[in-house]
N, C-alpha and C positions, 0 to 999 in steps of 0.2 A: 437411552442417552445417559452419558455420565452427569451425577450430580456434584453440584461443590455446594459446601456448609460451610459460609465466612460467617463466626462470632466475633464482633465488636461489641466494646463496653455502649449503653446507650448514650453517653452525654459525650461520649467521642465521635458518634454517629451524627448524634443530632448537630453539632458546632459543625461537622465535614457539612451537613445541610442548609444550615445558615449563613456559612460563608465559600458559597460557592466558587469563592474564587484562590483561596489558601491555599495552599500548596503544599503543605504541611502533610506526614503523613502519621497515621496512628496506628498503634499495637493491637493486631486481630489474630483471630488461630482460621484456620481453614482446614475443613475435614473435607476427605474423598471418601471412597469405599473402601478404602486400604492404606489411609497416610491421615497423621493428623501433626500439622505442621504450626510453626508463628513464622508471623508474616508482616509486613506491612504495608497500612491500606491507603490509597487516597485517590479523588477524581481525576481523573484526564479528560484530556479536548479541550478546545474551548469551547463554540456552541454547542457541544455534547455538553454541557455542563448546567445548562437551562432545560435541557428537555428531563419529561417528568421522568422518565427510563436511564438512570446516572450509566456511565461506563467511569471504571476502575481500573487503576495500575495497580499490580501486586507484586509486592519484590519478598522475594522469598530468605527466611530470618534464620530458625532453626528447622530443617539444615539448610545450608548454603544454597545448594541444587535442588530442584525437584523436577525428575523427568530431563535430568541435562539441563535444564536451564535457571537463570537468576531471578527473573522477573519475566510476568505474563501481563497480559493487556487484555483486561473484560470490556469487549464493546457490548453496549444495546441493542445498535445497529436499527433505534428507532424511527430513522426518517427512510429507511430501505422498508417497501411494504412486501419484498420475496423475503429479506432475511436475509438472503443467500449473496447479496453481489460481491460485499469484500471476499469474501471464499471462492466464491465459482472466479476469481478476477485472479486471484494468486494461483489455484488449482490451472488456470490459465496460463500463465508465465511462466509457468512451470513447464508445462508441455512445449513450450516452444524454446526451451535452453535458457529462460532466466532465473537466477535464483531471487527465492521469493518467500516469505515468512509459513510455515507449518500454521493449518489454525482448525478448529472441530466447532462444533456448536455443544453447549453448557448448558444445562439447568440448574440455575442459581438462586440459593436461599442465603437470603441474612436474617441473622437472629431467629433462624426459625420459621420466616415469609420466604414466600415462594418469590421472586422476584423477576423470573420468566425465562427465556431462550437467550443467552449471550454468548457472541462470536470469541474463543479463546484466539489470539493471535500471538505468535512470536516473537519474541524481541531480537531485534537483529542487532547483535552483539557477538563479542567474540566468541560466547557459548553456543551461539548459531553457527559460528565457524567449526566449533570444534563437535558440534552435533550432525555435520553435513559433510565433516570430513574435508575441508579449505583451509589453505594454509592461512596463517596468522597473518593480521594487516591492519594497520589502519582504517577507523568507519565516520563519517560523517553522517549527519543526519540534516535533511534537508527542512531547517524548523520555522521558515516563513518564506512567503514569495519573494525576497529578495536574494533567493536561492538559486536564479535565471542563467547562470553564467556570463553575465552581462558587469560591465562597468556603472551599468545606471540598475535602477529603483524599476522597476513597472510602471511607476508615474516620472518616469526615465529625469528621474533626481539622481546626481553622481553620488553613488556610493562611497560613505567615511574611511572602508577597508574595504579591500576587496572578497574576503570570507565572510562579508554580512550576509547574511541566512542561513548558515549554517553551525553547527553545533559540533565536535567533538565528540564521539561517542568512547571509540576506542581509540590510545594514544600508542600506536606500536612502534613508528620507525621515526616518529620525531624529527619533522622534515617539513619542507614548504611546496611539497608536492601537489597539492590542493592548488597552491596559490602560481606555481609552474602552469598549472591545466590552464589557471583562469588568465593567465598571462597569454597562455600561445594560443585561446580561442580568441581574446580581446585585442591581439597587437601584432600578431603575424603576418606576413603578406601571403596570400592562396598558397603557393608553390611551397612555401617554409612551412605552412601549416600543412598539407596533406603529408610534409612526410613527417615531420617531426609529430605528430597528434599520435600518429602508431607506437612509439616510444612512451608516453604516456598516458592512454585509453585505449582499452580493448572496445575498436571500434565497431565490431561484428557484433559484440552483446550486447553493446550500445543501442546499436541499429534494430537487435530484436526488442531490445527493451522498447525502443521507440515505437516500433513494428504493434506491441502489445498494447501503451497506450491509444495509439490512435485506433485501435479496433475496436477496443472496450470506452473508446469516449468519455477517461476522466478527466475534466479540463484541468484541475488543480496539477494533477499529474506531472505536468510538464515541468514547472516550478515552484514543488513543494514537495507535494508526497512520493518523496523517494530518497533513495538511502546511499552515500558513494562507499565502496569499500577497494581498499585499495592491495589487492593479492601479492604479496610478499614473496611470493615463487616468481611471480611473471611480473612486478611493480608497476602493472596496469591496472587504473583504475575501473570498476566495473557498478555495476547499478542494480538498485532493487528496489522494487513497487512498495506501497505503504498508505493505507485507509482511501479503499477502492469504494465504499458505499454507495460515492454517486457515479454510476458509470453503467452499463450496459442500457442505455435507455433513456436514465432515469439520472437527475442532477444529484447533489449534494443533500439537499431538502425535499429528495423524490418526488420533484416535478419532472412533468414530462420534456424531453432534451430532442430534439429534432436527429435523427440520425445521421443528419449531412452539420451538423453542429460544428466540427473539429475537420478541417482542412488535412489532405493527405499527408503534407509536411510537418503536422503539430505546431506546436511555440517552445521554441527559447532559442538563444544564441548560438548555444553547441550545435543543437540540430541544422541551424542557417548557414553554420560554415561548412558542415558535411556534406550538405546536400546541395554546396556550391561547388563543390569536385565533383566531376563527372565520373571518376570511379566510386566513390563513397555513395552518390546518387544512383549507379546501376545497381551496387552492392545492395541497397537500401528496397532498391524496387525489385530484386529478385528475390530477397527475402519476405518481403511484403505477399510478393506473387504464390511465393510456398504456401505461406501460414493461410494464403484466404481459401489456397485449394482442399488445404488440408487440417488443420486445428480451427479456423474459424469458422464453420460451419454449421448449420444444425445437425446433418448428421453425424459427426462428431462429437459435440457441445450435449445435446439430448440426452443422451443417456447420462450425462454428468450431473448434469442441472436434474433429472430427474432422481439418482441416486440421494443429491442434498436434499433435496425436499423430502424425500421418505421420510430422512429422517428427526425433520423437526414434525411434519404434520400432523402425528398423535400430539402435539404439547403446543401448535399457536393458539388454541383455544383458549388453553389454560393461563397463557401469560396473562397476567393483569393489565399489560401497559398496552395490551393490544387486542383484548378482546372484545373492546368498543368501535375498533376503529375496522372499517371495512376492508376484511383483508380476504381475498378468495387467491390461492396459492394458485390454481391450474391456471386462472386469469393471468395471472403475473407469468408463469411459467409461456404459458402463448404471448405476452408480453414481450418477453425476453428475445424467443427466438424470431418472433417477429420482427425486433429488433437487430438483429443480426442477419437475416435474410436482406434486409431492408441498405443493413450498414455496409455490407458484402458487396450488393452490387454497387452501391456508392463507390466505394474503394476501386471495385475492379476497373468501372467507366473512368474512375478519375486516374488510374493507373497508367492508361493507356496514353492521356494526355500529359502526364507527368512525366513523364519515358524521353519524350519530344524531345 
């Protein structure tokens, strides 16, 4: 497994530690096996930011790129006891036609401390466009649950603007195209929305994307962790998954999640107005129908999940943040798939009643 070597000064380390919540980032170099770069360091997540096991953002200083991209994303990934879910969840979305962030597993030292197994994730930015071969677009980042495509809050309080929970990421075509989407899912009547939604989302990746959350049961998923980019070839908008830890199973804080947890239909608003056409609803259920015969599967999934786990298993011992904590890998991997047997036939029965 690849190592990374981030050296930070100590009293820049130590203040990032003290004040957990700065945002601020400080001057670090990071060595590979073959690159010794400057960088700059600082924590990410929010409650990632209290566990003893930090995750890190690192934006890359001299040179500009490293490996094609600007900035990488070191998760912990310490409340997941496989390690594996944000990975095997993208690896996922992947297979079924979503695009979805590159990520490996890291063995990471600072200052010289081993500080154990971290998920490298990619930043979805325009260097993910331009490393995946997509044309140029606008990206939004979906950065709190008031991200719903809804007119109200979750605690259905009316929203000050209607772009609240979203961020900005990449500024390409300079346009209110965002605020078009959240106009004609919030204010159209059925017939004006089923056709006009095709002129602004690409409603088939949509539907996989959707198709992908409710399989893998990330409840954040639906209103938050994901990403809108909007493709400058086609000026449909399209979607991408984003910090999947709690999901196959297993919540946010890797407690146990009931398998029937998350409803066929998922949550938010976009989803409610598509699945109120009865084309966009067959659409939806014959896609659904593919993936559970064919990518959701254990036979499928097995050999995948078993391929990740190879390759941390020489090295969960040695993490420090984890070698106290009861962690048995094959457990978790029957875990998993038992969870998807379990979620499978869930789907398939509720399939058939959804169809009606």
């Amino acid at each position: 497994m690849e190592r990374y070597y981030i050296e930070v000064p100590e009293s820049a380390l130590d203040s990032m530690m003290y004040d957990l919540w700065d945002h601020n980032y400080v001057n670090a170099k990071l060595k590979t096996a073959t690159n010794k770069l400057s960088v700059k360091l600082a924590l990410r997540g929010n409650q990632l930011r209290e566990h003893k096991k930090k995750s890190y953002h690192i934006i890359f200083d001299k040179p500009f790129l490293f490996q094609g991209q600007h900035e990488i994303h070191l998760n912990a990934e310490y409340n997941d006891p496989s390690i594996i879910r944000n990975k095997l969840s993208f690896d996922f979305f992947k297979s079924i036609g979503v695009l979805a962030p590159a990520s490996k597993h890291v063995l990471l030292y600072i200052n010289g401390i081993f500080e154990g197994i971290y998920l490298i994730l990619e930043s979805f930015d325009q260097y993910y466009l331009q490393n995946h071969s997509l044309p140029k677009g606008t990206i939004y980042y979906a950065t709190n649950n008031d991200a719903n495509f809804s007119l109200y809050t979750p605690e259905k309080e009316l929203k000050s603007s209607l772009e609240d929970g979203y961020t900005k990421k990449v500024d390409f075509q300079k346009d209110d195209s965002l605020k078009k989407l959240l106009i004609a899912i919030n204010t159209f009547p059925q017939e004006k929305f089923r056709v006009e939604i095709n002129t602004i989302l690409d409603v088939q990746k949509y539907l996989k994307w959707l198709t992908g959350v409710v399989c893998v049961q990330n409840f954040d998923g639906f209103i938050h962790n994901y990403a809108l980019y909007q493709n400058s070839d086609t000026g449909l908008f399209e979607i991408t998954p984003w910090d999947y830890d709690g999901s196959w199973g297993r919540d946010l804080h890797g407690r146990y999640l009931e398998y029937d947890y998350i409803p066929i239909e998922g949550y938010n608003s976009l989803t409610a107005r598509l699945l109120d056409c009865s084309y966009f609803k067959n659409l939806y259920g014959s896609i659904l129908d593919e993936i559970l015969q064919k990518q959701f599967t254990q036979q499928y999934l097995e050999p995948i999940i078993e391929e990740i786990l190879q390759s941390i298993r020489p090295f969960i011992h040695k993490d420090p943040y984890l070698k106290h904590k009861e962690i048995n890998l094959n457990e978790e991997k029957d875990f998993i798939l038992r969870y998807i047997h379990e979620r499978n036939n869930y789907l398939r029965n509720s399939l058939s009643s959804f169809m009606q």
